[in-house]
SEPAMI-819887 format. One line per field, with one value per residue (C-alpha): x, y, z; residue number from 1. Coordinates in Angstrom, 1 decimal. Last residue first. Example, Ala and Ser with C-alpha at 12.3 -4.5 7.8 and 13.67 -1.06 7.14 Angstrom:
<kolvos>
x [13.7, 12.3]
y [-1.1, -4.5]
z [7.1, 7.8]
i [2, 1]
</kolvos>
This chain:
<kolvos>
x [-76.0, -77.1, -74.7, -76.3, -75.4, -77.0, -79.4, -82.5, -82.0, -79.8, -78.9, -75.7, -74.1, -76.6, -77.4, -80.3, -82.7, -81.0, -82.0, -85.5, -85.5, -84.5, -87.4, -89.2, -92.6, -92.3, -91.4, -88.3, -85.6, -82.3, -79.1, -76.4, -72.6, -70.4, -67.6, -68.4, -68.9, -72.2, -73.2, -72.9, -75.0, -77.8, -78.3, -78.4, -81.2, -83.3, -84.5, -88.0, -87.5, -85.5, -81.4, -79.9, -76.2, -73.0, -70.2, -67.5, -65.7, -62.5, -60.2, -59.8, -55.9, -52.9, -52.4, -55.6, -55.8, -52.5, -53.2, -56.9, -55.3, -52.2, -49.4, -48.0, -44.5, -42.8, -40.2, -39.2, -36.8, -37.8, -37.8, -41.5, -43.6, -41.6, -39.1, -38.5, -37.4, -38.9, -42.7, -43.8, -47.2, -48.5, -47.1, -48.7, -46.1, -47.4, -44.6, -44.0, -45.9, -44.2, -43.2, -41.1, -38.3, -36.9, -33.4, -33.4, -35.2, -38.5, -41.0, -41.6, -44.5, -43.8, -41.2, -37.8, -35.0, -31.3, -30.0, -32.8, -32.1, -33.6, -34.2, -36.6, -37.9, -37.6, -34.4, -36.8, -34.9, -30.8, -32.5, -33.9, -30.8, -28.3, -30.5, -30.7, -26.7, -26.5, -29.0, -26.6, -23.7, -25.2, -26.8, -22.7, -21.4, -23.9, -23.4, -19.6, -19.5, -19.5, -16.6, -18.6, -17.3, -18.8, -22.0, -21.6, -20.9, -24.6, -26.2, -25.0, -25.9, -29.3, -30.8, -31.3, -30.3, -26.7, -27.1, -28.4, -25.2, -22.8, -24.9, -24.8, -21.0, -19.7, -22.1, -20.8, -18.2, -20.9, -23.6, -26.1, -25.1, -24.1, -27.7, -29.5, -27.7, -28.6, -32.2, -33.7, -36.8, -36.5, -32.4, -33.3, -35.5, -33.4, -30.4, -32.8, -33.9, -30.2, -28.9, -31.8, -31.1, -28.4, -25.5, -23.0, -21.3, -21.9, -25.5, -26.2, -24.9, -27.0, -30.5, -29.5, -28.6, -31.7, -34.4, -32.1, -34.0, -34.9, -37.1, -38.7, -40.0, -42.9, -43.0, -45.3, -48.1, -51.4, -52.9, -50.9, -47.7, -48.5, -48.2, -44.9, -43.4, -44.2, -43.1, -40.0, -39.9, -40.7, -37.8, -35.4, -35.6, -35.4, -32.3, -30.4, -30.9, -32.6, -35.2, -38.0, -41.0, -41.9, -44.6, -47.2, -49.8, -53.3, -54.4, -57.6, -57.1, -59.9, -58.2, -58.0, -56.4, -55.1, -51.3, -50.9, -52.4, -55.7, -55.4, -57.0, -56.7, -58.5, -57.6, -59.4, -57.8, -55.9, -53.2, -50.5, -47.9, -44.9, -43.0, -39.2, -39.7, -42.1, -45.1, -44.8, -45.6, -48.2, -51.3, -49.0, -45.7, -46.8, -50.4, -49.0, -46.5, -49.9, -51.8, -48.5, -48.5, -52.3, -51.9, -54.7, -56.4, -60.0, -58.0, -59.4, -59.9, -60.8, -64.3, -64.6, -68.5, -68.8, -65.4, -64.0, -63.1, -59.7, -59.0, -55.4, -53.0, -50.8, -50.4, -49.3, -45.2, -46.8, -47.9, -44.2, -43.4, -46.9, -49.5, -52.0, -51.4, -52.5, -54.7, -57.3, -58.2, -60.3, -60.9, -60.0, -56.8, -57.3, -54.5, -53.3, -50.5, -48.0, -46.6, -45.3, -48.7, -50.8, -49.2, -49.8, -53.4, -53.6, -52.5, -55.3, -58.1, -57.2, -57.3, -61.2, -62.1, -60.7, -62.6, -65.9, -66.0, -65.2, -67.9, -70.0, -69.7, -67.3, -68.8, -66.1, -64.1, -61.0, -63.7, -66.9, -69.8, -72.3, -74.8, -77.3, -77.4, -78.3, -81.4, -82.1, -81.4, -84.4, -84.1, -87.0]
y [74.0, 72.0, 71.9, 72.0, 69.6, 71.1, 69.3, 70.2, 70.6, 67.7, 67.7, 67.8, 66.8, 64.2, 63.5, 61.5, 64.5, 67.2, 65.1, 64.8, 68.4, 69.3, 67.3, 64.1, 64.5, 62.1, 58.9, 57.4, 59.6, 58.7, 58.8, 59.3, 58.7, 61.2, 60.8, 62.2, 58.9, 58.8, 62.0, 60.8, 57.6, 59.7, 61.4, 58.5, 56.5, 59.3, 61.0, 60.3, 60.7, 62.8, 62.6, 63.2, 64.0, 62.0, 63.8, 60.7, 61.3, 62.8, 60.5, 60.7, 60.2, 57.9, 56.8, 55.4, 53.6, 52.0, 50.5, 49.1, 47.7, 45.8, 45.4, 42.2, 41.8, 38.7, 36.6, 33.2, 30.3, 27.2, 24.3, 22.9, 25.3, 28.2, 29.0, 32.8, 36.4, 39.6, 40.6, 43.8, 46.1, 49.6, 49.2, 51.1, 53.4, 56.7, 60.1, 58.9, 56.2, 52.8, 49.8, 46.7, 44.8, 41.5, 39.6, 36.4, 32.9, 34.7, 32.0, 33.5, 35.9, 39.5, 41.3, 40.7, 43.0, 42.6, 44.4, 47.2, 48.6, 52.3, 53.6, 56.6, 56.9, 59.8, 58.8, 55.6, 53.9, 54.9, 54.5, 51.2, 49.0, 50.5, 49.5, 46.1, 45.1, 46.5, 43.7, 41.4, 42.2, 42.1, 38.6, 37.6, 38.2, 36.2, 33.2, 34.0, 34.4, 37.8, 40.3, 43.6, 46.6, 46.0, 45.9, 48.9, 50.9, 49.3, 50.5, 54.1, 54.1, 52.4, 55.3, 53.7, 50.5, 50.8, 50.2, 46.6, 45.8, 46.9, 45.1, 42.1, 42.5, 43.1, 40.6, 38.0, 36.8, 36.4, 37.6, 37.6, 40.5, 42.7, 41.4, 42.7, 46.2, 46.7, 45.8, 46.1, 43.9, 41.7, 41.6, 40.8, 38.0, 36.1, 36.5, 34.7, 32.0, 31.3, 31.2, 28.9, 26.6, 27.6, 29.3, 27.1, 30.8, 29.9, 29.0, 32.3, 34.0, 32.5, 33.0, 36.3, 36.8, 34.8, 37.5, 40.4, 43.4, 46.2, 49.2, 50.8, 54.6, 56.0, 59.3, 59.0, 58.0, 58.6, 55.2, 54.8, 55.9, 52.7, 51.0, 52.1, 51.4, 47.6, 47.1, 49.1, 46.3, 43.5, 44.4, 44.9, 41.6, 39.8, 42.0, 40.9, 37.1, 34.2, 33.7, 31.2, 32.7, 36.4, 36.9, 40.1, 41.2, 42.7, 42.0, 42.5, 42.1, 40.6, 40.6, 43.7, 45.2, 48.2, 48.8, 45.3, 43.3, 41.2, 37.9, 34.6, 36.0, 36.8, 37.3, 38.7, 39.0, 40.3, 38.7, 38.5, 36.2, 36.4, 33.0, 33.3, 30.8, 29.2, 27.2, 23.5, 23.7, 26.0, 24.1, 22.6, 24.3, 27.6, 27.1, 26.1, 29.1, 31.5, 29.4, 30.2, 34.1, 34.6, 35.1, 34.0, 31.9, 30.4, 26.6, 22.8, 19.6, 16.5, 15.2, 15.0, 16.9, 18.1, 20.2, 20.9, 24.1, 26.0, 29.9, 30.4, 32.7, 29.5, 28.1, 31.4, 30.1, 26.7, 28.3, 28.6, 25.0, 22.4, 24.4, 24.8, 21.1, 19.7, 22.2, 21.7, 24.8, 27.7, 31.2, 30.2, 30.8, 33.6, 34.3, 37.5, 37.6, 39.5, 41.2, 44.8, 46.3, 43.7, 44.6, 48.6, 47.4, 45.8, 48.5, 50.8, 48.0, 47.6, 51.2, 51.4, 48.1, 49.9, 53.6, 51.6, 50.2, 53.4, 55.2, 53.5, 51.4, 48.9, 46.5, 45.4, 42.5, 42.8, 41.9, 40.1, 41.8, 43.8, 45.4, 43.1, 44.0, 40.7, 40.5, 42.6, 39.8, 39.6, 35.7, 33.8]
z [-54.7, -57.6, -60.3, -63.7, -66.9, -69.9, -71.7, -70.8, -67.5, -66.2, -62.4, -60.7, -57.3, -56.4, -52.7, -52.9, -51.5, -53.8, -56.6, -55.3, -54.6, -58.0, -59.7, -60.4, -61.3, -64.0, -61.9, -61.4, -61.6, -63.4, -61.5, -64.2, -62.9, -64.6, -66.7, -70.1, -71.2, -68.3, -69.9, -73.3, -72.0, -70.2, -73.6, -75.9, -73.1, -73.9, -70.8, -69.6, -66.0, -65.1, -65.1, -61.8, -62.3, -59.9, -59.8, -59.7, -56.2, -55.6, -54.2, -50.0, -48.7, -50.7, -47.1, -46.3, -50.0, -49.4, -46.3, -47.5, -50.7, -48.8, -51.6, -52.0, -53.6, -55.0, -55.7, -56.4, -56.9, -58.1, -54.9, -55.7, -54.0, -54.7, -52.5, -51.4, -52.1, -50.9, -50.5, -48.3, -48.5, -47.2, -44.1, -41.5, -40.0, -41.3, -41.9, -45.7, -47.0, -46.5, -48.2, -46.7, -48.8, -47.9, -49.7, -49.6, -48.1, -47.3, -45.6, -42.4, -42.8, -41.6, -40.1, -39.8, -38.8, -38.3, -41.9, -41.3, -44.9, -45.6, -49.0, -49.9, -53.3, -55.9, -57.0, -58.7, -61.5, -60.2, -56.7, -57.6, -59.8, -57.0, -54.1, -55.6, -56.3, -52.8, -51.4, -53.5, -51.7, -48.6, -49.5, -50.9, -47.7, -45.7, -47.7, -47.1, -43.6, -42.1, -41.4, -40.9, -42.8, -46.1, -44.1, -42.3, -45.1, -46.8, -43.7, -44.3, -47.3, -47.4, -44.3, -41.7, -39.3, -39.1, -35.1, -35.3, -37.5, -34.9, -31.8, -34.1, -34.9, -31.5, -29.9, -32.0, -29.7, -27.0, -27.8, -24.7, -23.0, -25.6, -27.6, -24.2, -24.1, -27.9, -27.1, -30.3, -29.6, -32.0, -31.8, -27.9, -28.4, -31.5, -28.5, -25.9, -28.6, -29.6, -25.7, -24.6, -27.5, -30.3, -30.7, -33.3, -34.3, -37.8, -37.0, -35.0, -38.0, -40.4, -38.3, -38.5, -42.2, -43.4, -42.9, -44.6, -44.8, -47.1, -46.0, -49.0, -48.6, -51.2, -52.7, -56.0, -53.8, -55.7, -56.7, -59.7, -57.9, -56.1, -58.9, -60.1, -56.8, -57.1, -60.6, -58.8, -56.6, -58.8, -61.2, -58.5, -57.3, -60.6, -61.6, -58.5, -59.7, -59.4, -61.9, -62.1, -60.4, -60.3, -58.2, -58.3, -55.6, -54.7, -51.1, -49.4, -45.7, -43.6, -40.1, -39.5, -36.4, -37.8, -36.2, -35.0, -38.1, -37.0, -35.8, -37.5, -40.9, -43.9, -47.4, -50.3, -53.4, -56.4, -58.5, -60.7, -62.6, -63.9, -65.0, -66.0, -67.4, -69.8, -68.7, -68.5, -64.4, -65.3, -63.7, -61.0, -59.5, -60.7, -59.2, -56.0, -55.9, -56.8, -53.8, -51.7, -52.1, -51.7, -47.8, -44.8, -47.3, -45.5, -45.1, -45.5, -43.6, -45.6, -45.1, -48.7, -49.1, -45.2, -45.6, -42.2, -42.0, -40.7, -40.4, -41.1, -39.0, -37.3, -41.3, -42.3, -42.4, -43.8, -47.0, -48.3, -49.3, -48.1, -45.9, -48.9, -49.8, -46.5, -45.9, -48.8, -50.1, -49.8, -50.9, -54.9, -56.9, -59.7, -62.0, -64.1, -66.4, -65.1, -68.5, -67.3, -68.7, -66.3, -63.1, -63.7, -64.8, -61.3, -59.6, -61.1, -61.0, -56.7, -56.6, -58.6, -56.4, -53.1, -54.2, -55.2, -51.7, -49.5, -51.6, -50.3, -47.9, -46.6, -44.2, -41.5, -39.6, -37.0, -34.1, -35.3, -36.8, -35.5, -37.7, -36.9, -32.6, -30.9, -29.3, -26.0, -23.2, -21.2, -21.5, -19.4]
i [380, 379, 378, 377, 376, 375, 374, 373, 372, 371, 370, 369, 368, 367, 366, 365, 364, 363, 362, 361, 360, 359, 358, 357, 356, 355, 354, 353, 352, 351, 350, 349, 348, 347, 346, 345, 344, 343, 342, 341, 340, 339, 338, 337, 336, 335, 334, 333, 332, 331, 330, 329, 328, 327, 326, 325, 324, 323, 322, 321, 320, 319, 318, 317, 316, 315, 314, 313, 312, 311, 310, 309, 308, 307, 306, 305, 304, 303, 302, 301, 300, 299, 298, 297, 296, 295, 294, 293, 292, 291, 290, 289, 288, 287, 286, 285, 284, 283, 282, 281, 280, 279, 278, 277, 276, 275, 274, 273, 272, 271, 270, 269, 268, 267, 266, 265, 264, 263, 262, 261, 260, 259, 258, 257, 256, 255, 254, 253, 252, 251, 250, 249, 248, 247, 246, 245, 244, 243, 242, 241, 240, 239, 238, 237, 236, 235, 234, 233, 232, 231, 230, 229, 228, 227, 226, 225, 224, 223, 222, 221, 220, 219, 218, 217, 216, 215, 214, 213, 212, 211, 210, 209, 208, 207, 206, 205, 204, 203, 202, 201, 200, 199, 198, 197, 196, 195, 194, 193, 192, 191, 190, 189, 188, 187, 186, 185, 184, 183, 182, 181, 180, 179, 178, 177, 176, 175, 174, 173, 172, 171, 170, 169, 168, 167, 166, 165, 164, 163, 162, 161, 160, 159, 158, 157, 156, 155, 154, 153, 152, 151, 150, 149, 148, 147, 146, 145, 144, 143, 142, 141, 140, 139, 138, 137, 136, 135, 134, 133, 132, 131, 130, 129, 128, 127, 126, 125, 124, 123, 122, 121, 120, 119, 118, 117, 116, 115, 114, 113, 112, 111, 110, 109, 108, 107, 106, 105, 104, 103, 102, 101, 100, 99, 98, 97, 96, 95, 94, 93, 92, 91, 90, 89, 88, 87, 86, 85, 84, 83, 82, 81, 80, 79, 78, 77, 76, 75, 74, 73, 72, 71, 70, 69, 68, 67, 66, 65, 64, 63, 62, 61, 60, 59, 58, 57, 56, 55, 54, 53, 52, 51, 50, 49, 48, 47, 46, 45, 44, 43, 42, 41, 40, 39, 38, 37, 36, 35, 34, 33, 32, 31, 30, 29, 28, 27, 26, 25, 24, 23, 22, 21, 20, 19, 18, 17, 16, 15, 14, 13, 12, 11, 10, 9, 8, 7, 6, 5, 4, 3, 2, 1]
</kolvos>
């Protein structure tokens, strides 16, 4: 016989939470406030579903988050499907598809749950709720600056009017080690080392590039300095004109946003890999959880794209506690006119149920307020 004690209900399984009050209503209420920012630069809003099938969720960008997708057979087709693990691709597929005759530029936006098959390093959840913009048709400087400071201005929304952007360069790397023919065990030892920042490692390993690598992983900081080294370096020419395009887009956000701080990591990469340009990171100052990334990529049939995601749950613990709506206890009895002015006033009306109702009970569920007569009261 089992002596186990049963299961404990509240448990749920590693990287997953309940949210509760007033946790939940402060994501929804941030998620509404970056969403409105989206909606009053023109990203129109869509809504792809929790699941699809995998072989056309994993086609274009949505095979780099293939490996973090939860898979499900589904007993009605019998075709294998995928729990999202990034929104990014479904909003490609619906560009490619359902608004393939749509004008562009196209903007879109988005908001979402997404859950993943390991949890990020620094928090370890794997349910992230994401709320995003993609701006797909235009390939230019001016396309990657707009969804950036798109990007800024919604997180100023939510409290954080001092943000730091890291820009990278995913494709420079893998560039170099092409034009230098590297590959094999040398390429996959050399990719190691400039993960790791092992300055000593990529001097080993280099070669004829290790000057320039070893250079280039040093200038990661602040944008100008970076930028210097850059000119400086003697790269290829796709690789000259992404440096000079990633200082086309510092320019277009420090002259719109001096407030912000601008790093470039010209070696780094972080994040899914499906980003075909120019990368950008956001932080809050003195926390290194990122608070969302995006950068330039393929669309699902070949258009050129960009985007940003912001993570909700990131940005909310960095932004700090909100003040909560006062919330009034309103007795039992009240007319229905004078709960609703309070409630446009701004508070939240908790009416009593039952005529005997009274200070104690309010006091009991936690109310800051209580109606008497018809003055709002705080209750000490």
């Amino acid at each position: 016989m089992d002596d186990q004690p049963p299961p404990n209900p509240a448990l749920l399984p590693a990287g997953l939470r309940d949210l509760l009050p007033p946790d939940a209503e402060t994501e929804a209420a941030g998620v509404q406030a970056a969403m409105d920012v989206f909606a009053a630069h023109a990203y129109r809003r869509v809504k792809p579903p929790l699941l699809e099938f995998e072989d056309a969720f994993t086609r274009g960008s949505g095979a780099a988050v293939a490996d973090q997708s939860f898979r499900i057979m589904d007993p009605d087709s019998h075709r294998m499907m995928v729990l999202r693990a990034d929104m990014t691709p479904q909003v490609a597929r619906i560009a490619a598809t359902r608004l393939a005759a749509a004008p562009r530029p196209l903007r879109l936006s988005y908001a979402g749950q997404c859950v993943r098959v390991r949890g990020a390093a620094q928090a370890g959840d794997r349910q992230v709720p994401q709320a995003g913009i993609e701006l797909i048709g235009a390939d230019g400087p001016d396309a990657d600056a707009e969804v950036t400071l798109v990007a800024v201005e919604a997180l100023a929304a939510l409290g954080l009017h001092r943000v730091s952007l890291d820009f990278t360069l995913p494709p420079l790397v893998p560039a170099l080690l092409d034009d230098a023919g590297l590959d094999g065990d040398t390429r996959r030892t050399l990719s190691h080392a400039l993960d790791r920042k092992d300055a000593a490692a990529v001097a080993a390993h280099g070669g004829a590039l290790a000057p320039l690598l070893t250079g280039l992983l040093r200038a990661a900081g602040p944008a100008a300095a970076a930028l210097d080294a850059l000119r400086a370096a003697t790269l290829p020419a796709a690789c000259r004109a992404l440096a000079e395009r990633l200082e086309l887009v510092c320019d277009r956000v420090r002259q719109a946003a001096p407030q912000v701080r601008v790093t470039i990591d010209p070696v780094e990469f972080r994040g899914f890999r499906y980003h075909t340009g120019l990368a950008v990171t956001f932080f809050a100052p003195g926390r290194h959880e990122e608070l969302g990334r995006g950068g330039r990529y393929f669309s699902t049939d070949g258009e050129p794209a960009t985007g940003i995601t912001l993570f909700a749950d990131a940005v909310l613990r960095a932004a700090g506690p909100r003040t909560p709506r006062p919330t009034i206890f309103v007795p039992a009895g009240t007319p229905r006119a004078t709960a609703q002015a309070l409630r446009d006033a701004g508070y939240a009306t908790l009416a009593g149920l039952a005529p005997d109702d009274d200070r104690a009970e309010a006091r009991r569920l936690r109310c800051t307020h209580m109606l008497v007569g018809e003055t709002a009261k705080p209750l000490e």
